[in-house]
C-alpha positions as a Markdown table, in Angstrom:
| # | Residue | x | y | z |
|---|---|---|---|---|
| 1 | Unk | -4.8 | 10.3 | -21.0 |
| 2 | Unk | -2.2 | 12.3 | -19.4 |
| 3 | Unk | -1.0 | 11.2 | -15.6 |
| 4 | Unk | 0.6 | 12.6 | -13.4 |
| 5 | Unk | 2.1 | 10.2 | -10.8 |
| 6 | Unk | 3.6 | 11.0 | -7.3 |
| 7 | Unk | 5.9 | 9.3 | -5.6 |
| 8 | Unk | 7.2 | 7.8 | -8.8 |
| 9 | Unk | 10.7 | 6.6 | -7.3 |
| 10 | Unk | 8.8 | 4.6 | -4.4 |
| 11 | Unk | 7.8 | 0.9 | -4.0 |
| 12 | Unk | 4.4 | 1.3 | -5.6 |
| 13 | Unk | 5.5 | 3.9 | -8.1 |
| 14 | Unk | 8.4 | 2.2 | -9.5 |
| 15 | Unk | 5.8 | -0.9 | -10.8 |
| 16 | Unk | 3.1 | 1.9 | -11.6 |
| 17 | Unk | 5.8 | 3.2 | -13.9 |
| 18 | Unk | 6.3 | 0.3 | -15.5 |
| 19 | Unk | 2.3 | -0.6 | -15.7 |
| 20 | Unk | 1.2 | 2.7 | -17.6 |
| 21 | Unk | 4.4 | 3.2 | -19.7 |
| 22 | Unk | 2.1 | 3.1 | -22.5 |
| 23 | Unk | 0.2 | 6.4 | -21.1 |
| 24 | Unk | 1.3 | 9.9 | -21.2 |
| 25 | Unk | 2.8 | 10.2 | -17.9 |
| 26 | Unk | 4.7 | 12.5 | -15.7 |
| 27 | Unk | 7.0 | 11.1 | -12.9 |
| 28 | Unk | 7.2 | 13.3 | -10.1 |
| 29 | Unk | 9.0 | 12.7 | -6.9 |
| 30 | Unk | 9.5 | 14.8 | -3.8 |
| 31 | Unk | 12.7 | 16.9 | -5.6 |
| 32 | Unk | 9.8 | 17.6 | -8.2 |
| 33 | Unk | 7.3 | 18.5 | -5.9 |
| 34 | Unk | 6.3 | 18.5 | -1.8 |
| 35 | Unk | 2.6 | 17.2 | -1.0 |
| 36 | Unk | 3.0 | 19.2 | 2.1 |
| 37 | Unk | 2.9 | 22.4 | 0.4 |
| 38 | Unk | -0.1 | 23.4 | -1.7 |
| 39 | Unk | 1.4 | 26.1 | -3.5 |
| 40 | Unk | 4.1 | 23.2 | -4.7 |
| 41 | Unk | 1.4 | 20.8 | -5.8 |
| 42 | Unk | -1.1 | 23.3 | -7.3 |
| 43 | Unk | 2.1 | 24.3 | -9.4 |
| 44 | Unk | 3.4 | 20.7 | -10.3 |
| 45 | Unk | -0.5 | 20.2 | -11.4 |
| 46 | Unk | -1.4 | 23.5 | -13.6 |
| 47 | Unk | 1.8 | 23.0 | -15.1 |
| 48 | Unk | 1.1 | 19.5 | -16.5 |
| 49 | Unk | -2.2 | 20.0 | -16.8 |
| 50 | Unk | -3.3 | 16.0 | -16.0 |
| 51 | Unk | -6.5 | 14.2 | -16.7 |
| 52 | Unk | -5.8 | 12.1 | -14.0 |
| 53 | Unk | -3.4 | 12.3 | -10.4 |
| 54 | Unk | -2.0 | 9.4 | -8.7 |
| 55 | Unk | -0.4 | 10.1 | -5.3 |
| 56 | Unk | 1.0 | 7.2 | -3.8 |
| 57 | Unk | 3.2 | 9.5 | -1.1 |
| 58 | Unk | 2.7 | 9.2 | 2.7 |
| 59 | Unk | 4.5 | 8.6 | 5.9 |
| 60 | Unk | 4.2 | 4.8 | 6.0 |
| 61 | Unk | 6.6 | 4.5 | 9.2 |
| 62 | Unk | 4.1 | 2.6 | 11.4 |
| 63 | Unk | 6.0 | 3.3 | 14.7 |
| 64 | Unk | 7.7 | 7.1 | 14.2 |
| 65 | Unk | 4.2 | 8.3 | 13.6 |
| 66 | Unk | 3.3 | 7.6 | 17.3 |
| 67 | Unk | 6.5 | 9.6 | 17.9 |
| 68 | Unk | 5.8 | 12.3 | 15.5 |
| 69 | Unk | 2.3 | 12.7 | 15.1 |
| 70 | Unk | 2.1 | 16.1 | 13.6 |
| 71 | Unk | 4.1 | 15.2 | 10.7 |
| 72 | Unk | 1.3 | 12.0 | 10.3 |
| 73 | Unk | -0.9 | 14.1 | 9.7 |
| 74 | Unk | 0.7 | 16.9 | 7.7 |
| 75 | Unk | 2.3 | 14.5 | 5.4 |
| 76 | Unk | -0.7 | 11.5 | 5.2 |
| 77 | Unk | -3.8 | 14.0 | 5.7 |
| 78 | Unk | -3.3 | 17.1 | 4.7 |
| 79 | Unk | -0.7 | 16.2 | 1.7 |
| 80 | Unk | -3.8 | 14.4 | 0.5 |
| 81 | Unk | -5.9 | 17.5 | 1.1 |
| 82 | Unk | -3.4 | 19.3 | -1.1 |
| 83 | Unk | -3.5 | 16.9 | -3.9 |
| 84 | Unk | -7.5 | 16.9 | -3.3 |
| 85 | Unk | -7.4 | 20.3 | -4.1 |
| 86 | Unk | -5.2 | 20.4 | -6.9 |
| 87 | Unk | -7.8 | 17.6 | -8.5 |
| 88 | Unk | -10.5 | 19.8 | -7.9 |
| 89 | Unk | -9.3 | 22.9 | -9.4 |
| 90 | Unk | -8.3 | 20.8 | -12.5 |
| 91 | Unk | -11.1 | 18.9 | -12.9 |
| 92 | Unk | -8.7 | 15.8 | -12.9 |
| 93 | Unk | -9.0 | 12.2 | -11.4 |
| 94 | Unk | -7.8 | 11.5 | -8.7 |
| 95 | Unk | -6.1 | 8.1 | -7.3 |
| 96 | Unk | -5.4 | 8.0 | -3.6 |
| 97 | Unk | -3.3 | 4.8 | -1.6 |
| 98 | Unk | -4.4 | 4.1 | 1.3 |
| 99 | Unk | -4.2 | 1.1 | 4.1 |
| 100 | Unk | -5.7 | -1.6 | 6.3 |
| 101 | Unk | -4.5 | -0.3 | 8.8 |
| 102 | Unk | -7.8 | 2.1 | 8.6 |
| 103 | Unk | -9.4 | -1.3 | 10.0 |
| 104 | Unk | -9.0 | -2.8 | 13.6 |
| 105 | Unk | -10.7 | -1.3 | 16.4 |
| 106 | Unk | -13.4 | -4.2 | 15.9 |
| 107 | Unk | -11.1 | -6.7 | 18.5 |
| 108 | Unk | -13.5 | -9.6 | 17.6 |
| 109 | Unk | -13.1 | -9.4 | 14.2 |
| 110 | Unk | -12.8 | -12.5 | 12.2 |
| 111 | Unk | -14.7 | -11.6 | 8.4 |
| 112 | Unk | -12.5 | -9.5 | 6.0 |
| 113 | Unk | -13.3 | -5.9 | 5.7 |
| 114 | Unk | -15.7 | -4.6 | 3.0 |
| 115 | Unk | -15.8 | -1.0 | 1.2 |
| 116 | Unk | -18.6 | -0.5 | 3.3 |
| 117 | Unk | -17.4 | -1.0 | 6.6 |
| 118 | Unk | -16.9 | 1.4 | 9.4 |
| 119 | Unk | -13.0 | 2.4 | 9.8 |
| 120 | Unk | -12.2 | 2.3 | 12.8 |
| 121 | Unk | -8.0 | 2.8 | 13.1 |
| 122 | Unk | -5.6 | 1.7 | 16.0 |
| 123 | Unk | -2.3 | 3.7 | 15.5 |
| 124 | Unk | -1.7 | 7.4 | 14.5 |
| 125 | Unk | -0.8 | 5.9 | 11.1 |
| 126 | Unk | -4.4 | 4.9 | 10.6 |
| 127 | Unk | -6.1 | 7.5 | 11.6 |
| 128 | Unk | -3.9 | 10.0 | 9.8 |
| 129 | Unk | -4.7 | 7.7 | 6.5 |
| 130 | Unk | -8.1 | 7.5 | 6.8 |
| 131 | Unk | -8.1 | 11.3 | 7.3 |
| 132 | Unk | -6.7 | 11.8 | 4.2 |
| 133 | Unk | -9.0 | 9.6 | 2.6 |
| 134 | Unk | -12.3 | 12.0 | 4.0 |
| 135 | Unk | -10.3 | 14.9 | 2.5 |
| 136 | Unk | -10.6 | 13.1 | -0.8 |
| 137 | Unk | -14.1 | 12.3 | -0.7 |
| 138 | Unk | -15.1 | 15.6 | 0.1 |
| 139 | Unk | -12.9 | 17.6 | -1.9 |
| 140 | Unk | -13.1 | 15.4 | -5.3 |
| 141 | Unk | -16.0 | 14.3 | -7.1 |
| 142 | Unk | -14.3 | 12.1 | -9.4 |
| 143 | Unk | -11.6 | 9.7 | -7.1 |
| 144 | Unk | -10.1 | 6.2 | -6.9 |
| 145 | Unk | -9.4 | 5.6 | -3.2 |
| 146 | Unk | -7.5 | 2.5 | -3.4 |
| 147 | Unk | -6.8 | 0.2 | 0.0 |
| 148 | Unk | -4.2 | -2.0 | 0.3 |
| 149 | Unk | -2.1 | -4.3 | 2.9 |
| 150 | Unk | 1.6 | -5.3 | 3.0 |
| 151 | Unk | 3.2 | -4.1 | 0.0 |
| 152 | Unk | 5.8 | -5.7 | -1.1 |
| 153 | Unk | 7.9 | -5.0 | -4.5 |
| 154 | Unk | 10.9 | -5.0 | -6.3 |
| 155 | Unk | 11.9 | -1.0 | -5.5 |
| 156 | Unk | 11.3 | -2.0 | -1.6 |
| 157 | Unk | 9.9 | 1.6 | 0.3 |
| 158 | Unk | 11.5 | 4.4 | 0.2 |
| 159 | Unk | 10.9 | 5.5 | 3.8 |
| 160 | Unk | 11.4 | 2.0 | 5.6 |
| 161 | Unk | 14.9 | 1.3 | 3.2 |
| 162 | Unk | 13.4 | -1.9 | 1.7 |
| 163 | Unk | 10.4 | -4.4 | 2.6 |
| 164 | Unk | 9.5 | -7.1 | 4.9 |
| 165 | Unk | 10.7 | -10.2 | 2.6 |
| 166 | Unk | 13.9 | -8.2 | 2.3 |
| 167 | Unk | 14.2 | -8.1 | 6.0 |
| 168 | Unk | 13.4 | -11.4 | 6.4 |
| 169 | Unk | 16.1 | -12.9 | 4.2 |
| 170 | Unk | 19.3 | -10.9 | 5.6 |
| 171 | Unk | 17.7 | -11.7 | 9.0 |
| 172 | Unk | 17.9 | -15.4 | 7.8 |
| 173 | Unk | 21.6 | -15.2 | 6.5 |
| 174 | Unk | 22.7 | -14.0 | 10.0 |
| 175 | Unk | 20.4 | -15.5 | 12.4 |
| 176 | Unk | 19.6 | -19.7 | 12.8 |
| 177 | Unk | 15.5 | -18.9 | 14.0 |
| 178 | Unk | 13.8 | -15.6 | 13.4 |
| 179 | Unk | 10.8 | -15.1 | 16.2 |
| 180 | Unk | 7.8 | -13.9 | 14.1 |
| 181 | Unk | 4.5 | -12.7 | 15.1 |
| 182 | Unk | 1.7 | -15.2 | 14.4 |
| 183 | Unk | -1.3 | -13.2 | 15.7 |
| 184 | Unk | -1.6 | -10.3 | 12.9 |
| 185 | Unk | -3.5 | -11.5 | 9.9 |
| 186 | Unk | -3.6 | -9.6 | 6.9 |
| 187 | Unk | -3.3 | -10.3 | 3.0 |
| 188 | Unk | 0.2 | -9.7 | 1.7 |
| 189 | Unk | 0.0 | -7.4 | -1.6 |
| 190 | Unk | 2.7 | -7.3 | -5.0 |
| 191 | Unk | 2.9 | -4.1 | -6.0 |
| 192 | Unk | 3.3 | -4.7 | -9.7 |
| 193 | Unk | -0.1 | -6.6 | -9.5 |
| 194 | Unk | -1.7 | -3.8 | -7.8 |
| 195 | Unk | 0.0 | -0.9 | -10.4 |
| 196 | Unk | -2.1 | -3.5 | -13.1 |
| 197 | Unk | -5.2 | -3.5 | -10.9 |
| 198 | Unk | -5.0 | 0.7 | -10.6 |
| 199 | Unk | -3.8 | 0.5 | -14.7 |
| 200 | Unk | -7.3 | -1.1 | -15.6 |
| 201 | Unk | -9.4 | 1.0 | -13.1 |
| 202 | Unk | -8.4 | 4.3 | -14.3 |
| 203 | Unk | -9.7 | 3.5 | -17.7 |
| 204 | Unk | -13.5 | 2.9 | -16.2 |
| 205 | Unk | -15.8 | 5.3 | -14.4 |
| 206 | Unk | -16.2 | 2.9 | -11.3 |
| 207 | Unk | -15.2 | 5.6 | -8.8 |
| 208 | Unk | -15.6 | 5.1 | -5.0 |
| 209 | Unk | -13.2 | 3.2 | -2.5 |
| 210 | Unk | -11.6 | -0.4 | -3.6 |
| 211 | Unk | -10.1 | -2.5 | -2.0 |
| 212 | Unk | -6.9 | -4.3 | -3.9 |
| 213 | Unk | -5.1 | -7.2 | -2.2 |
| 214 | Unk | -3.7 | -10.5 | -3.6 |
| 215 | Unk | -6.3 | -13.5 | -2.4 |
| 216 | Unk | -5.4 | -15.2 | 0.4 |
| 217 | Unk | -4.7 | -14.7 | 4.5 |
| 218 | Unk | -1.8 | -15.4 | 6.4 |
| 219 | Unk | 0.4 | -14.0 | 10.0 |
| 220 | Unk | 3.8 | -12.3 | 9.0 |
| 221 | Unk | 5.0 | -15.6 | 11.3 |
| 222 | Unk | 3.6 | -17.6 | 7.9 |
| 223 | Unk | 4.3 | -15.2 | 5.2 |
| 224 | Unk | 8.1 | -15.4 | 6.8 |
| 225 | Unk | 7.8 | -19.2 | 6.5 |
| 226 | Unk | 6.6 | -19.5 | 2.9 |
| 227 | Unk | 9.4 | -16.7 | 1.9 |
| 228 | Unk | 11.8 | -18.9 | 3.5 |
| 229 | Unk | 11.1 | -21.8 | 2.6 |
| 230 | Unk | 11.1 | -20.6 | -1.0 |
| 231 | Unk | 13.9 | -18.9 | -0.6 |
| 232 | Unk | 15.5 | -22.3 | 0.1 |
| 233 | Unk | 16.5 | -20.9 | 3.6 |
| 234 | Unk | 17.3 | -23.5 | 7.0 |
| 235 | Unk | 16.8 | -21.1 | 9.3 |
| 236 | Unk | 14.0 | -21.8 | 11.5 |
| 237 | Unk | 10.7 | -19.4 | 12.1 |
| 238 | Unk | 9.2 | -19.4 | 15.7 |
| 239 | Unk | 5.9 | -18.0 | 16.3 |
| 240 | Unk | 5.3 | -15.3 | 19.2 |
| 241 | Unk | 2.3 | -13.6 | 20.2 |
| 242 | Unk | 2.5 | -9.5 | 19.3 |
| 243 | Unk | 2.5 | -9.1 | 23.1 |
| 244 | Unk | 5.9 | -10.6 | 23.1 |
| 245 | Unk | 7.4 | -8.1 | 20.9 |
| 246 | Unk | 6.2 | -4.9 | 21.8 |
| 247 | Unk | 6.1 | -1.9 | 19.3 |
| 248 | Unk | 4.7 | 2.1 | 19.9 |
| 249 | Unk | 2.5 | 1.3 | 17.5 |
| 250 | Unk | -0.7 | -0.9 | 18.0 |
| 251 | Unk | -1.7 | -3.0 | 15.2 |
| 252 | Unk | -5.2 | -5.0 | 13.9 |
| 253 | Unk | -4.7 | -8.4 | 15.0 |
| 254 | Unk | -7.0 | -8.9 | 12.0 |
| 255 | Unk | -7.1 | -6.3 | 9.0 |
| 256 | Unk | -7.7 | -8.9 | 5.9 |
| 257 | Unk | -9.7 | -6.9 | 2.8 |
| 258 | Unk | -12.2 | -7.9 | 0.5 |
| 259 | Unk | -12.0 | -6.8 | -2.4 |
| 260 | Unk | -15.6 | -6.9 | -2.7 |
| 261 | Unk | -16.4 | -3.5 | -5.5 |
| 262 | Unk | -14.4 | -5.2 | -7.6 |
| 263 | Unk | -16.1 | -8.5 | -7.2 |
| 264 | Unk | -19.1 | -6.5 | -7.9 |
| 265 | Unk | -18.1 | -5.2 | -10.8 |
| 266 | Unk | -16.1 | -8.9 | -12.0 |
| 267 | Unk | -12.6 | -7.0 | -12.1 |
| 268 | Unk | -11.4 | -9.5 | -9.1 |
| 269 | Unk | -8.8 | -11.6 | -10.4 |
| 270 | Unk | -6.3 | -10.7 | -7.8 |
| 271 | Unk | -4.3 | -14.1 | -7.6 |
| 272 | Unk | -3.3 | -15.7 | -4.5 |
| 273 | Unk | -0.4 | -14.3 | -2.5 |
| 274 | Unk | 2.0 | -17.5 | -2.7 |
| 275 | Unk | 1.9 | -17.5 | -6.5 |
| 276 | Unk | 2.9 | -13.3 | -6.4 |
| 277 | Unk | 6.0 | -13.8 | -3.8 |
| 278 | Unk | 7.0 | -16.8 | -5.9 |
| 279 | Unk | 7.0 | -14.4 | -9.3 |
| 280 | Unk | 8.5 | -11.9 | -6.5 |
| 281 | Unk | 11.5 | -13.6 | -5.3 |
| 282 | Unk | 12.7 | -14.6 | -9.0 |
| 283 | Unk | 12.3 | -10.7 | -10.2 |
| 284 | Unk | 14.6 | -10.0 | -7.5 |
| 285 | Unk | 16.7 | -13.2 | -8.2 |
| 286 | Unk | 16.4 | -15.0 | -4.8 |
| 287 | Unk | 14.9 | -18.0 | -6.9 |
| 288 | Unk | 15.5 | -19.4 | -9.8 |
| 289 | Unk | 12.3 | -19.2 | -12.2 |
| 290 | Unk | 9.8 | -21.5 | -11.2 |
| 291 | Unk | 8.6 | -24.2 | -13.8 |
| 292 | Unk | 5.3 | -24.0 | -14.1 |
């Protein structure tokens, strides 16, 4: 099986290298090829000549995508139209990253999100995302569209110069209480147990939309509490209410997945998201390793 993977140098790539070292595959990142341009990708992809194409690029800047909204959905819908194409014309697989964020125009929700729920996004960045994702559908007849929620590994993202738990532990060194929003659940995702999770359903014939989160729920005003308090840190965490720190970007107040086709299919074994920060935090040597 021969894979071509781009955005090989970002947060997810980086673990996705590492997860399918064993495969034949071909690291591309945007000095190899731009999504934006389809001559570039149909290029990159008769050149290598895949079996299957992993595009984890995209314009993951919640907030600048209300500021630049074209370049949303050049990059995030019609790069994925590109790499659609490309797919097509090959007669390759195709596995496309996409986002909660797709999710939370339903105000009252309180029940994670299924495969087969209605998308409804709140920000630009949604709505460029799940425009990409219709692209795929309709352009590929064989495709892995893979959702996921608050990345977090050991490369950190490419466009926002690191991750949250990054953030949250310089912001800690300089700062005696960190105000955190409490109101914005979600599930927090590893990366290089998500790379594993795309590893394994690459190699079945399942293809359709998944869902692929670590289990468990929690605000970013918990998730900075636990990483703290692993991290052996003193300052304090205070909860706010989103209202009280305002952003051009609106976000779900609730975007938690199920990861329910993979439950169908028994391939959920996504473990819970304190045991992947603590297995986080000692790859990037905030920790010591954990006894077990």
């Amino acid at each position: 099986m021969k894979i071509i993977l781009i955005g090989s140098n970002g947060q997810l790539g980086s673990d996705l290298c590492i997860a399918l070292k064993d495969r034949e595959l071909v690291p591309l990142t945007d000095k190899d090829i731009d999504i934006t341009d389809i001559d570039s990708v149909l290029a990159a992809c008769k050149r290598h000549k895949p079996d299957v194409i992993i595009n984890t690029a995209a314009y993951v800047l919640v907030d600048d995508c209300e500021d630049n909204v074209d370049m949303a959905f050049h990059v995030n819908a019609l790069g994925a139209r590109n790499v659609a194409v490309a797919a097509q014309q090959l007669g390759s697989v195709m596995v496309h990253l996409s986002t909660d964020y797709v999710f939370g125009g339903d105000e009252d929700r309180h029940t994670p999100y299924t495969e087969f729920d209605n998308p409804v996004p709140l920000s630009t960045y949604g709505k460029s995302k799940l425009a990409g994702e219709r692209f795929v559908e309709h352009l590929c007849p064989r495709y892995f569209i893979v959702r996921t929620s608050a990345l977090f590994g050991r490369a950190g993202s490419c466009g926002k110069g690191g991750n949250f738990i990054e953030t949250i532990i310089r912001l800690a060194k300089q700062k005696d209480k960190l105000n955190v929003v409490c109101d914005q659940v979600f599930s927090p995702t590893y990366a290089k147990d998500l790379a594993h999770k795309i590893g394994e359903l690459i190699d079945t014939r399942y293809y359709g939309i998944f869902h692929v989160t670590n289990s468990g729920t929690c605000s970013w005003f918990e998730f900075s509490r636990e990483i703290l308090k692993l991290a052996g840190s003193k300052t304090s965490v205070i909860p706010i209410k989103a209202s009280e720190y305002p952003q051009r970007a609106r976000r779900p107040s609730y975007s938690v997945l199920n990861n329910y086709h993979l439950r169908l299919l028994g391939m959920d074994d996504m473990r819970d998201w304190k045991k992947a920060l603590k297995d986080y935090l000692v790859e990037k040597g905030h920790i010591a390793r954990l006894k077990t």
